[in-house]
N, C-alpha and C positions, 0 to 999 in steps of 0.2 A: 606493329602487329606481331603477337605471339606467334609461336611456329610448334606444330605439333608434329608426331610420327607418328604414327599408327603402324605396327606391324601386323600381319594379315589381315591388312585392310580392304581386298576385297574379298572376302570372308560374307556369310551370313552375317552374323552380330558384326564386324569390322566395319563392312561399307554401309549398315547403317550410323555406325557411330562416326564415320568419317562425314556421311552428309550434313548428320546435324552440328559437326565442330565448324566444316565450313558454312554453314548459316551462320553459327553465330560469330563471324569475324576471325575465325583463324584461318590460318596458314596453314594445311594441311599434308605432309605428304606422308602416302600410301604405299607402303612397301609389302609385297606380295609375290612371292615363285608363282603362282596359280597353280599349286598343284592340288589343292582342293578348292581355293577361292574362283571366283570368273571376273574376267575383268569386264563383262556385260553389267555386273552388280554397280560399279561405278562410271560407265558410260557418261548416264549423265553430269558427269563432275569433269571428265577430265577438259571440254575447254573453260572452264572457268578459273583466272589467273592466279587463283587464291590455292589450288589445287592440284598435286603435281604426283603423278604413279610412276614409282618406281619397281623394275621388275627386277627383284632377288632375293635370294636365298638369306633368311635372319641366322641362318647359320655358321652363314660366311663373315669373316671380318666386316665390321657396318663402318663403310668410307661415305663421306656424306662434302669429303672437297670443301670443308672450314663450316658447311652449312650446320650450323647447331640447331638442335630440337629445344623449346623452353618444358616440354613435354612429352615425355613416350608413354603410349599403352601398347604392351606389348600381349597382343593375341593371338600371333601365330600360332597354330596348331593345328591339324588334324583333330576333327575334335567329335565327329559323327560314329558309332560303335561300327559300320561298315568303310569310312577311310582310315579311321586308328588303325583296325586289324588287316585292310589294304595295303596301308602303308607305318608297317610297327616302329621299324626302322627309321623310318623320317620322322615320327611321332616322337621319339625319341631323344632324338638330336633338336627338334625344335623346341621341347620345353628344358635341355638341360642346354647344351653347348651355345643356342639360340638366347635363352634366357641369359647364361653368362656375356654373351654379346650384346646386350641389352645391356644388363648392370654393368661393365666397363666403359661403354658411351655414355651410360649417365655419370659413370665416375669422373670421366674425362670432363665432360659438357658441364656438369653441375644440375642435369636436366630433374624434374621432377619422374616419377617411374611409378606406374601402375600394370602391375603384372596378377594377369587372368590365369586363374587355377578355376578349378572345377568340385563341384560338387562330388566328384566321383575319388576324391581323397580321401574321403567318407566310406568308401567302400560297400558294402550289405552293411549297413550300423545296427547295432546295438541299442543305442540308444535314441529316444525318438521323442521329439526330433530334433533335428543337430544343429548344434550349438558350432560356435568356432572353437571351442574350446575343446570338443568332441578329435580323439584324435584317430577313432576310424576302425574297420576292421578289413583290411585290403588284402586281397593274396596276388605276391608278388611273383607268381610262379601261373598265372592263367590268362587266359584271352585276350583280357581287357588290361594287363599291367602294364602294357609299353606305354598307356595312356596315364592311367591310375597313380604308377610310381614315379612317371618322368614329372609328371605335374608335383608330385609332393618333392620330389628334388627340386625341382624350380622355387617353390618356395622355402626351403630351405635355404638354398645359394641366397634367394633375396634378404634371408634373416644374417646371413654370414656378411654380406654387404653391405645390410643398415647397420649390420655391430662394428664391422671394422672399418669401414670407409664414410659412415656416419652419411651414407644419400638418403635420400629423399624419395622411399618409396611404402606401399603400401600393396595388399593383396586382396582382389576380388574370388568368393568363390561361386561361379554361377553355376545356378540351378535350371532344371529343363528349359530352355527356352523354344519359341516357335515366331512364327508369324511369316510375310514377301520373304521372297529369295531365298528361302530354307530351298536348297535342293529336290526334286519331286522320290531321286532315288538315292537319298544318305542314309535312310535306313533308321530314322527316329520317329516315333508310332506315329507322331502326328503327321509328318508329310506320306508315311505309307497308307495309314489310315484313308486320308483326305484321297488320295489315288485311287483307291480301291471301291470306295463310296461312289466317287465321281464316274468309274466306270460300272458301277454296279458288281463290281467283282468279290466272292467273299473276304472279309475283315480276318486277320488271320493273327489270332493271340496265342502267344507262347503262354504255355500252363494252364489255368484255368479264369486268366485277367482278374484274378485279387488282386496281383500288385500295385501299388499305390505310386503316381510322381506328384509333384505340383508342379505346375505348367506357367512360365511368365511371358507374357507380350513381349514383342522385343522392344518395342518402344519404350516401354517401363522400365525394362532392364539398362536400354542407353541411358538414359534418366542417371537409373541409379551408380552406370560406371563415370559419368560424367559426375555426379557429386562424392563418389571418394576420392577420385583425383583432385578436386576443386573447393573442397569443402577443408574450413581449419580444421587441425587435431585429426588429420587423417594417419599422419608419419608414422609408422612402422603399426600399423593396424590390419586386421583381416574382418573381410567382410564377407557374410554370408547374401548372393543378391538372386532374390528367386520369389517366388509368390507362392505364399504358404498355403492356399486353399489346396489341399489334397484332395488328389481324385483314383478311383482305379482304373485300371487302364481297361477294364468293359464298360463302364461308366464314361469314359471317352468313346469308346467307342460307339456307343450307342447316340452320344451327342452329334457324333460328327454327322452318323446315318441319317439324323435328323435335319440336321442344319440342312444336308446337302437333297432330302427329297429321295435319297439312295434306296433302291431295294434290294444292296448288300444284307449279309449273312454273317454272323459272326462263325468263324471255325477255331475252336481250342484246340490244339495242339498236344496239352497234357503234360507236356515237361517244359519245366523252365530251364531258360539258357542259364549256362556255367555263370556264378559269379552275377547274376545279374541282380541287382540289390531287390529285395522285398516291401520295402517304404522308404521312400525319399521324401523330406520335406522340411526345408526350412525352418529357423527358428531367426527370424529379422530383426529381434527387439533390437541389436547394435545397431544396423541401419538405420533404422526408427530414430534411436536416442541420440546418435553421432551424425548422419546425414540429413537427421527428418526427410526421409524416404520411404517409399513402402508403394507396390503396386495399385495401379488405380483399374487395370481394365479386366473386365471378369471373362470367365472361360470363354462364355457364348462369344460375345462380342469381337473377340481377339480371335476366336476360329471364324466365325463369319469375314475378318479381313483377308486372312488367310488364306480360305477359300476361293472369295473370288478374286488372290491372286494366280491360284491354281488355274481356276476358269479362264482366266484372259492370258495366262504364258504356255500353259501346258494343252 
C-alpha cells in the first residue's frame, strides 16, 4: 500500500483531499498544527487504519521515525485573507521554512512532491487571464504579502530543488475555491456572503462589486490536485487549477440571495481594499492538455452544496 502525507491536512481543501486519498487505497497521514485547520474536518477518518493525524508544526524538522511518505502534498498554510493577515508571521514560515522541510524529506525519502501555491502570485495582473507563464504584479510591501511573496518563495525553493537535487516535484496554483467545511468566519465572499443571506443580514461589498473571481467546487479542485501529482509528464510543471467561468462578485452575490430565499440587502462600501486584485481568472488550457482536467460543477450547483452545509453545521 502507498503512503502519502498531506501537510495541512485538516485544512479546508486538505481534509478533503485526504478523504478521497483514503478512499482510494492509500495510507494516509495528516499532518496539521490546527492553527487554522479543525481537526472536526477529519473526525470522520481518524478510526480508520488506513489513516493516521499527526499534530505539528510543517515548520519544524519533519521526523516521521523511518516512516517514509511515497507522496507529499504539501498545503499548509494560512491561506484565508482574514488568517494570512491574523497570523502573517506563521504564514510566512509555513510557505518558506515549511516548504524547505517539505523539499529535504522528499530529498531524503525520494518521495514524489506537490506543492500548493496560490493564485495570488498573480497579484492585481495585468494581464487577463493568467496564464502560468504570467509572472504577476505583487506589492511586496502591503497587507496581503506575508501570503502573496512567501508562496512565490515557495516555489521558487521548489524550482532550486528540482534543478539541484533533480526530485520529483511539480506546482499547483489554486484559484478561489469554496464548498463543506470552508470556515463560516475566514473572511472569503462566499462563506461571508452565505452567513449574511442565511440570516437575512445585509451583503456587504467592498467597492462597488465590479470585481471579478472565478470560483471552483472543491471537489473539482481535489480532482485536479490529485491528477498533477498522479498523472505522467507532471515533473517540474506549474499548473493553474481553478474554474475559469468568471463572475463579479454582485453577481455572486445576488446568486447566493437567491439560492438561499434571503431578503438580505446588498451594501457597497465604495472603496476597494488595498491590493485586492480587480479580475481573477484562470487560463486552464495546461490542465486541460497535460492532466485532461477542467472543472465540471457550475456556480449554482456548487453554492447550493455549500449552502446546505451552512444549514445543517452553522
Amino acid at each position: 500500500m502507498q503512503s502519502v502525507l498531506v501537510t495541512g491536512g485538516a485544512g479546508f481543501i486538505g481534509s478533503h483531499l485526504c478523504n478521497r486519498l483514503v478512499k482510494e487505497g492509500y495510507k494516509v497521514i495528516c499532518l496539521d498544527n490546527l492553527l487554522t485547520g479543525s481537526k472536526k474536518n477529519v473526525e470522520h477518518l481518524l478510526d480508520d487504519p488506513n489513516f493516521e493525524f499527526v499534530e505539528a508544526d510543517v515548520v519544524q524538522p519533519l521526523i516521521f521515525n523511518n516512516r517514509s511518505s511515497d507522496y507529499i502534498f504539501h498545503l499548509a498554510s494560512p491561506a484565508s485573507p482574514i488568517d494570512y493577515q491574523n497570523y502573517p508571521e506563521e504564514t510566512l514560515l509555513a510557505n518558506s521554512m515549511g516548504t524547505l522541510n517539505v523539499l529535504k524529506l522528499a530529498k531524503e525519502t525520494g518521495a514524489k512532491v506537490l506543492i500548493a501555491s496560490t493564485s495570488e502570485v498573480y497579484g492585481d495582473p495585468l494581464k487577463h487571464p493568467q496564464k502560468e507563464t504570467y509572472f504577476g504584479n505583487v506589492n511586496t510591501f502591503g497587507p496581503r504579502s506575508c501570503y502573496d511573496e512567501s508562496k512565490r518563495f515557495a516555489e521558487s525553493a521548489t524550482y532550486v530543488y528540482f534543478r539541484k537535487h533533480d526530485i520529483d516535484v511539480r506546482i499547483i496554483r489554486i484559484f478561489n475555491t469554496y464548498g463543506p467545511r470552508m470556515q463560516k468566519d475566514d473572511g472569503r465572499v462566499v462563506s461571508n456572503f452565505i452567513m449574511q443571506s442565511l440570516s437575512d443580514a445585509p451583503i456587504k461589498i467592498d467597492g462597488d462589486g465590479s470585481q471579478t473571481r472565478s470560483f471552483c467546487y472543491v471537489d473539482d479542485l481535489v480532482e485536479g490536485i490529485e491528477k498533477a501529482m498522479f498523472a505522467p509528464g507532471t515533473t517540474g510543471e506549474i499548473f493553474n487549477l481553478g474554474n475559469p467561468d468568471e463572475f463579479t462578485i454582485k453577481e455572486l452575490a445576488e446568486k447566493i440571495i437567491k439560492l438561499t430565499g434571503s431578503k438580505s440587502e446588498i451594501e457597497y462600501s465604495g472603496t476597494f481594499r488595498e491590493d485586492d486584485p480587480m479580475r481573477r481568472q484562470p487560463d486552464i488550457t495546461k490542465a486541460k492538455e497535460i492532466l485532461g482536467w477542467e472543472p465540471k460543477t457550475n456556480l449554482e450547483a456548487g453554492l447550493q452544496k455549500t449552502i446546505e452545509f451552512y444549514k445543517s453545521n452553522f
